[in-house]
N, C-alpha and C positions, 0 to 999 in steps of 0.2 A: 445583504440581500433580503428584501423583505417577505414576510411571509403573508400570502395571500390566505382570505377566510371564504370561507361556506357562507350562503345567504344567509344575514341573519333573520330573514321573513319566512325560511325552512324551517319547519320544527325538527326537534333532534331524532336521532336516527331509532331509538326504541320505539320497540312495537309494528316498525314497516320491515317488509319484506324484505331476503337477499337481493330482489331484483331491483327494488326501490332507493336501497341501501348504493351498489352496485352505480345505479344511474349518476344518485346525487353526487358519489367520488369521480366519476365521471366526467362530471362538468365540474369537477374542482377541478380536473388537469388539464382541463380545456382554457377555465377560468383563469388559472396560474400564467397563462402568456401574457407579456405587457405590449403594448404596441412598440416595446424598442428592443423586442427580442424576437431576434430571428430564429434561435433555434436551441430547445433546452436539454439538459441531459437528467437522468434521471434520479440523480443526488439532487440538480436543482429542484424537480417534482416534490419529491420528497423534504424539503425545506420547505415551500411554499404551500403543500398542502398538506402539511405533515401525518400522509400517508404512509404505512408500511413499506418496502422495498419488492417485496414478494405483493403487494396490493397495484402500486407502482406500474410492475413488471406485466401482470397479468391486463389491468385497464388498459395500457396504453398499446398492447398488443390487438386489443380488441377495437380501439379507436382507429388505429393504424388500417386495419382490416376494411374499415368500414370508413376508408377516409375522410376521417377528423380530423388524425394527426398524418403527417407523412415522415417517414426512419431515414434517416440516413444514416446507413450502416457503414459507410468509411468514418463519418465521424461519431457514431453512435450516438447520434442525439435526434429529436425531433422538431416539427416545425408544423405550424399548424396547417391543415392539411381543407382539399376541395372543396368538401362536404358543411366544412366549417367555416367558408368563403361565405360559399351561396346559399348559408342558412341566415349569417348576418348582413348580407346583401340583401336577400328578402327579406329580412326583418324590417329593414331601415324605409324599403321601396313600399312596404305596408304601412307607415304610419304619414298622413298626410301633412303632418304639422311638420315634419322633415321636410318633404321635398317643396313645399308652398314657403317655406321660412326661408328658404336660402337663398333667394336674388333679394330677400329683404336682406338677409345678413350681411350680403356685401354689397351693398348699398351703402347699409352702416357702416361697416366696415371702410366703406371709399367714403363717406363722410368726416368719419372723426380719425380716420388715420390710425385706429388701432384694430387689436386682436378682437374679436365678436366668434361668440361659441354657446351653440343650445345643446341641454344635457338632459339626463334624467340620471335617476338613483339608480346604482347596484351595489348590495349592499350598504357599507361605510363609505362606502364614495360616490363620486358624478361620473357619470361615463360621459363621454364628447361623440355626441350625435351628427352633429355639422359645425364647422368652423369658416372662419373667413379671415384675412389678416387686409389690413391698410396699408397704405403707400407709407407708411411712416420710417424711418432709419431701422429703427429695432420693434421685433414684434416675439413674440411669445412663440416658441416651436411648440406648441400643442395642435394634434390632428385627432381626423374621428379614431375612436376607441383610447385615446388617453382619457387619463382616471387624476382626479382631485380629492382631496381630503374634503368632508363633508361638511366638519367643523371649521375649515380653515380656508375657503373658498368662497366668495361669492354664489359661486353660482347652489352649491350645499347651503348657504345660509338663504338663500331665495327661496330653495327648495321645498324649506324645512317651514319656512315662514308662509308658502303659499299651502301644506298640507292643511286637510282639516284636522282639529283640537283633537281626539281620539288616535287616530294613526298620530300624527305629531307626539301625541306622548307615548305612546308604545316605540317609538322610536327614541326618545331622549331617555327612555329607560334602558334601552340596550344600548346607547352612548355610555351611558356615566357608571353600565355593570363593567363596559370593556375598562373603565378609569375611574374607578369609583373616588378615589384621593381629589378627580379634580371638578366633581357634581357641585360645588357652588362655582365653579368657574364656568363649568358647563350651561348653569342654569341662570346662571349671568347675561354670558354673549348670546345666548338663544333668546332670554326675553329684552334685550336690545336690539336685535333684529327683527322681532315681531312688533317692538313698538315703531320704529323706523316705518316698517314696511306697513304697518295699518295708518303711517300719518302721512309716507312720501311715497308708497308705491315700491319702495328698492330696499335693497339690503348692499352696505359699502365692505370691502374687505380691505384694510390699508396695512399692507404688513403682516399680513397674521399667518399667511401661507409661506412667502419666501419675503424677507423686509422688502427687495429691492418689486415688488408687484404690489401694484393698484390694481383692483378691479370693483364694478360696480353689477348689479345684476337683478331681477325680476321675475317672481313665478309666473307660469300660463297653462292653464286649464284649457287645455281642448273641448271645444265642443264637441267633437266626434266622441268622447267616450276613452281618446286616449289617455295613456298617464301623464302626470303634471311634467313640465317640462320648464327648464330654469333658464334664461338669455343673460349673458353677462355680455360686459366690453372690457379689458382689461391690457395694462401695458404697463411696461416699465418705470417706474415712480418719478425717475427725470422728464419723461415725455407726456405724463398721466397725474400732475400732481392729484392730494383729494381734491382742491379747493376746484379743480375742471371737472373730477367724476360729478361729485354733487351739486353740478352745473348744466352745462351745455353738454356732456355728455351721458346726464342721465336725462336730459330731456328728450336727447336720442333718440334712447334706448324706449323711453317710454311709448313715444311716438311711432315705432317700428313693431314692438306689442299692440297696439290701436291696430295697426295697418294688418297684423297676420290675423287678429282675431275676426277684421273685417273680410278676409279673403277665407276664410275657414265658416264664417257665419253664410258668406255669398252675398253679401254686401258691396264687394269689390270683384271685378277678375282681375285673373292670375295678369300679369306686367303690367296693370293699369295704375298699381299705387302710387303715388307722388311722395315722397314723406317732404314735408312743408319745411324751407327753413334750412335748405338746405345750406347753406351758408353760416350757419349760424354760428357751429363750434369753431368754424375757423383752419378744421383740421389737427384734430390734436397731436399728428405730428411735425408738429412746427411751436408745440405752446413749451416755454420756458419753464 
């Protein structure tokens, strides 16, 4: 069971308040839900945010109250609760590049026949903002709120490659403090993604997350002012060789970022985009 961490873009807890203190544990037990957990008990809390049991006991009482969390007291555990819905509900309904990205995404999606998913950063990971799957045999079970390893993901190495130089390294400094042992490896596959991505626009991840996934993927800077936001395409290595990511399906991919950037600028309206070519990849699930 893994254990979930505190933002590391929070500074640590010295010098703020009980109530401040209080908040950030707060949203660690909120944070500790994954989207394939219906419902935790409070030894899992405690593993995951490696909170006290009496700290535990006390937060989740208060979240309960103010539903964030909701108790089920026959089975003594929790489950994330109304409050906590329709805060990420409205979250998602606030950011334009969400709801304008997503008849592009499966578009793409119905184009090349695989998985298509925009993310941003929390933490050490990507959070899945909106996803889309292809008609293809096999497709990747990721939905919104599944979390990717940062280093190990497309859509993190897009991420990382589309920040500016300043945050980018305040970031691969808190990479390589959580693994210091592996900071030449670290600082290896990071500056092969930013060379990648300054010569072809993408960043490929072939194996690096689970061997049997391909994926390819691309940062995108809103213009509204939102945060960077990462588009990958990605699928099962029999149905996605690389020799198709860094092909026909990153020309996709490229061309589907043209199209959002142009419907975000007011270049285009919203169902007017054509993405060209459409024919192109052939449908990558059907490629050998």
């Amino acid at each position: 069971m893994r254990k979930r961490q505190i933002n590391p873009d929070e500074p640590s807890e010295g010098g703020k308040t009980n109530n401040a203190v209080s908040l950030i544990r707060g949203l660690a037990i909120l944070r500790a839900f994954g989207p394939g957990d219906s419902t935790l008990g409070n030894q899992e809390l405690m593993e995951r945010t490696g909170l006290p049991k009496a700290t535990i006991s006390r937060l989740t009482q208060a979240l309960s109250e103010l539903d964030y969390l909701h108790y089920d007291s026959a089975l003594g555990r929790y489950s994330i609760g109304s409050a906590t819905i329709s805060l990420g509900y409205s979250s998602l309904s606030a950011m334009p590049v969400v709801h304008m990205a997503r008849p592009l995404l499966q578009r793409l999606a119905d184009e090349t026949g695989v998985a298509v998913a925009l993310g941003t950063r929390e933490g050490f990971e990507m959070l899945y903002l909106a996803n889309c799957h292809g008609e293809g045999p096999v497709s990747l079970k990721l939905n919104v709120g599944s979390r990717t390893p940062i280093l190990k993901s497309a859509m993190g190495l897009a991420y990382i490659a589309e920040m500016q130089s300043e945050p980018r390294d305040a970031l691969l400094k808190k990479l390589i403090d959580r693994e210091p042992e592996q900071e030449s490896a670290i600082r290896a596959l990071v500056e092969a993604s930013l060379e990648c991505y300054r010569r072809d626009g993408y960043v490929g991840a072939y194996g690096t997350w689970f061997s049997y996934i391909n994926a390819v993927g691309t940062g995108f800077r809103p213009s509204d002012g939102s945060p960077i936001v990462a588009l990958t395409c990605g699928g099962i290595v029999d149905i996605l060789p690389r020799s198709l990511c860094e092909t026909q399906i990153r020309e996709c991919l490229l061309r589907t970022v043209a199209d959002l950037k142009a419907l975000l600028e007011g270049r285009q309206e919203a169902g007017t985009v054509i993405i060209s070519g459409e024919n192109d990849a052939g449908g990558a699930g059907t490629a050998s």
